[in-house]
N, C-alpha and C positions, 0 to 999 in steps of 0.2 A: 504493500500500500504506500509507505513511506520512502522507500527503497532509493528509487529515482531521486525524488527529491535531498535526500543527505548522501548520495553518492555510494550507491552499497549495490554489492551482488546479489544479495540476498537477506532475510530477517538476521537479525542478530541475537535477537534474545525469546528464540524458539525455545518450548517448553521441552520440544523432544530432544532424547538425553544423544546429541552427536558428539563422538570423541573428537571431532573436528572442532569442537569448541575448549574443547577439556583444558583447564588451568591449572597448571602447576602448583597448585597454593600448599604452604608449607603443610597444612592439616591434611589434605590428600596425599602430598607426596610422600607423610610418615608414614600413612596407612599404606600405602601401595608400596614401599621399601619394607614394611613387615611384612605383608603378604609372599614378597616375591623372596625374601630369605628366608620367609615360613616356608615355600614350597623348596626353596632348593638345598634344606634341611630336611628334607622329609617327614614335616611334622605330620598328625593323621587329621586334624582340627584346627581349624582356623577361623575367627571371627569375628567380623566389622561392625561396629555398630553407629547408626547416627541418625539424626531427627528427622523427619518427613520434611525433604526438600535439601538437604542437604549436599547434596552430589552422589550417595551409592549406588545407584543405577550407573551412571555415567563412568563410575569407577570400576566398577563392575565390568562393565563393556570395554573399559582401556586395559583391563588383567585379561579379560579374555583376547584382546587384538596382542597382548605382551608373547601370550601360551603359544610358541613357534613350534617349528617339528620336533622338539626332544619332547614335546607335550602332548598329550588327546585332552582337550577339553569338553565336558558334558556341560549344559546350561539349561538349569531348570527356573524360569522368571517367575511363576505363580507355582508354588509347592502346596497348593491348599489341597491335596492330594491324600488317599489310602496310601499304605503301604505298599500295595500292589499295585495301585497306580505310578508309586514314586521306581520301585522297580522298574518298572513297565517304560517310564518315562527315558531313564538310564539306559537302559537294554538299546532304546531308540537310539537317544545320542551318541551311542557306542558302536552301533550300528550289529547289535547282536543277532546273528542267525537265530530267530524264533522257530522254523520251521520245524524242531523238533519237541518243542514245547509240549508236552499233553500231560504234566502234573503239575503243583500249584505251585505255590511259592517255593518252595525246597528246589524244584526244576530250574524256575526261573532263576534263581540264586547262580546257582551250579552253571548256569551258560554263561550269567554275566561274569563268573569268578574265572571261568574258562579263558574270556576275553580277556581279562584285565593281564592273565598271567602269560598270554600271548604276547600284550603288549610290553608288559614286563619282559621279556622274554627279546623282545626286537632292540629294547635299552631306553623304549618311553614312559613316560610316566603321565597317568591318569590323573586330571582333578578334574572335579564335581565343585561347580559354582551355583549357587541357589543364592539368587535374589529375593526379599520380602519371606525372608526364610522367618519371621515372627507367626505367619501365621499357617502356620506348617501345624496339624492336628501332633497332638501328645504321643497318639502309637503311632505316625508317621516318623517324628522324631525317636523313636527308638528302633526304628526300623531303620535310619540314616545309621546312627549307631553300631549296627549288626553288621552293615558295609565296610565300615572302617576295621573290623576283623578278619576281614579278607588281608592276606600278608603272606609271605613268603621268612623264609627265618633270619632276612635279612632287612627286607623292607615292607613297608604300606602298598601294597596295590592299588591303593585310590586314597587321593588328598582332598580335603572337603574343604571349601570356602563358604563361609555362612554371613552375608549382608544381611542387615536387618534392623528394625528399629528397637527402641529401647525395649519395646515391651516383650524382645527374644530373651533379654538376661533377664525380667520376671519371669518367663516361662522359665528358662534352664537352671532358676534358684530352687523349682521347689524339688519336692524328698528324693522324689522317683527316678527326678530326671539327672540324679547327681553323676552318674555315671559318665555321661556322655560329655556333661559342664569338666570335670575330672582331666578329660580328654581334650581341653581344648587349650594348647597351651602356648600358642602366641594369640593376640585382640587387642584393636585397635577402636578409637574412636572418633569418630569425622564429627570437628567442630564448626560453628559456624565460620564465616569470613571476617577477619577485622577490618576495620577503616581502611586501611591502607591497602589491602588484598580485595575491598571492594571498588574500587578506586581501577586498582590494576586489571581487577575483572571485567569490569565495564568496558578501559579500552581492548584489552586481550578479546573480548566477543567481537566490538567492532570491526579492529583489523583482520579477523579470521573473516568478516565478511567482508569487506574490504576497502572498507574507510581508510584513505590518509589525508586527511585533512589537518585542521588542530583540534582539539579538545573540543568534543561535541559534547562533554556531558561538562559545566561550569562547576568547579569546586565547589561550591557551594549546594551543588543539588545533589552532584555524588554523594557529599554528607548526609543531606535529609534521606537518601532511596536506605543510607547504611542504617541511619537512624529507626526506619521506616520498616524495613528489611529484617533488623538484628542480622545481617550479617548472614541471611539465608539465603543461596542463589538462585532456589525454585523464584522468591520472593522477591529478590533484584530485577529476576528476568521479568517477573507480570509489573513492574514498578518501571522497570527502566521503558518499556513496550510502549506502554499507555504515556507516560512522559516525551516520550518522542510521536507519540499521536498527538499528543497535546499539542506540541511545537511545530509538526507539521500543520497542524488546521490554523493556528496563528500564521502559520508562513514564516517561521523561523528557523536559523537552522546552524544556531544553539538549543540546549535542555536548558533551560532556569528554575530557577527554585520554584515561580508558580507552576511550570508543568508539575514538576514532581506532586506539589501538595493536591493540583488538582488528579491526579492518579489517587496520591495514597485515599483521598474522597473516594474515591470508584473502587478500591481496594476493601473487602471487610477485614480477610485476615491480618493487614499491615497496622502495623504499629501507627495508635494515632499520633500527631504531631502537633503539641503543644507550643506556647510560646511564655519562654521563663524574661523575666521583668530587666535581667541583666546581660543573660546567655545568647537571647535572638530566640530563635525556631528551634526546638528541642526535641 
């Protein structure tokens, strides 16, 4: 819509998670440096955790573009799955000969252990990445568990990646599920963006669409989207979006602080923005 007008190939602060946008920011890049010396450690558990909107999807999609050929990656993005469906799912990604499948679970087991030890076997190594793994059912979760017993007397035949939001470590505190919690021994946690990393966000989206111009978003409104924001990128990206609608129907082509306020107005989850008596717009 705006496109033309600020000199851009394309949106910039699309909702859909493209590694093509993905920013380096110190919080992803700790998580994604544990992740990838959790896997080439051979840990059997691994797990990210961080608030809705945060970036895990997106992170998720840059580990899976990272997994080259020393790796098979399986990617399961909605795990609200049986047991047997999450088998089921695996067997898929792994690309398991079903065709001799005619017992239940125990069968299914047996073919995908088959696989894993083939793979094993060629000098690859398997992970299992489950996105929105919080809402993964209880005996699905112990059914993940039963996976990572799959080994050889030397190593894991499958590494598990667990993205998810807070409410994965309430599920994995309680009694039952302590075993698998036990098992999980690198986790990271993806925090918001500070001022200065939402700042560099803003231009970093820009240029990947392919602004160069100068500073289309004025220091001052970068502050309010962070303020606006707490420093949440799902929440930059709907805040930064509408701010530059704002400024395109004005015909402008700067962001100003009233674009921003009049977004975060349009915004319900965003932080309202007050005005303190010495501060300015707070």
């Amino acid at each position: 819509m705006y496109e033309t007008h600020f000199g851009l190939r394309e949106a910039p602060f699309s909702l859909t998670p493209n590694t093509h946008f993905y920013l380096d920011a110190s919080t992803h890049r700790n998580a994604f440096e544990t992740v990838r010396a959790a896997l080439e450690s051979m840990e059997g558990f691994i797990k990210v955790v961080g608030e809705v909107g945060t970036g895990k999807t997106l992170l998720c999609r840059r580990l899976l573009n990272f997994l080259d050929g020393d790796y098979v990656s399986a990617y399961i993005p909605n795990p609200r799955l049986s047991p047997q469906d999450l088998y089921l799912a695996l067997a898929d990604e792994l690309q398991v000969d079903l065709g001799e499948l005619n017992g239940g679970r125990h069968q299914l087991l047996k073919l995908i252990n088959e696989q894993l030890i083939a793979h094993c076997a060629e000098g690859r190594r398997v992970v299992l990445v489950i996105d929105e793994a919080q809402a993964m059912p209880e005996q699905t979760i112990e059914a993940l568990r039963l996976l990572t017993n799959l080994e050889t007397e030397s190593r894991k035949l499958l590494q598990v990646v667990l993205f998810g939001q807070p409410e994965l470590d309430v599920m994995l505190s309680e009694p039952q599920l302590r075993q698998l919690k036990q098992r999980i021994t690198f986790q990271e946690y993806i925090r918001p963006l500070d001022k200065y990393s939402v700042e560099q966000y803003l231009r970093h989206r820009l240029m990947a669409a392919g602004y160069n111009g100068d500073s289309l978003f004025r220091a001052d409104a970068a502050k309010l989207i962070f303020r606006a924001s707490g420093g949440v990128p799902r929440l930059v990206n709907v805040l930064a979006h509408k701010a530059m609608l704002a400024a395109y129907g004005d015909g402008d082509k700067t962001v100003a602080p009233g674009h921003v306020r009049r977004a975060v107005k349009d915004t319900e989850s965003a932080r309202p923005l007050r005005f303190a008596w010495l501060g300015g717009w707070a």
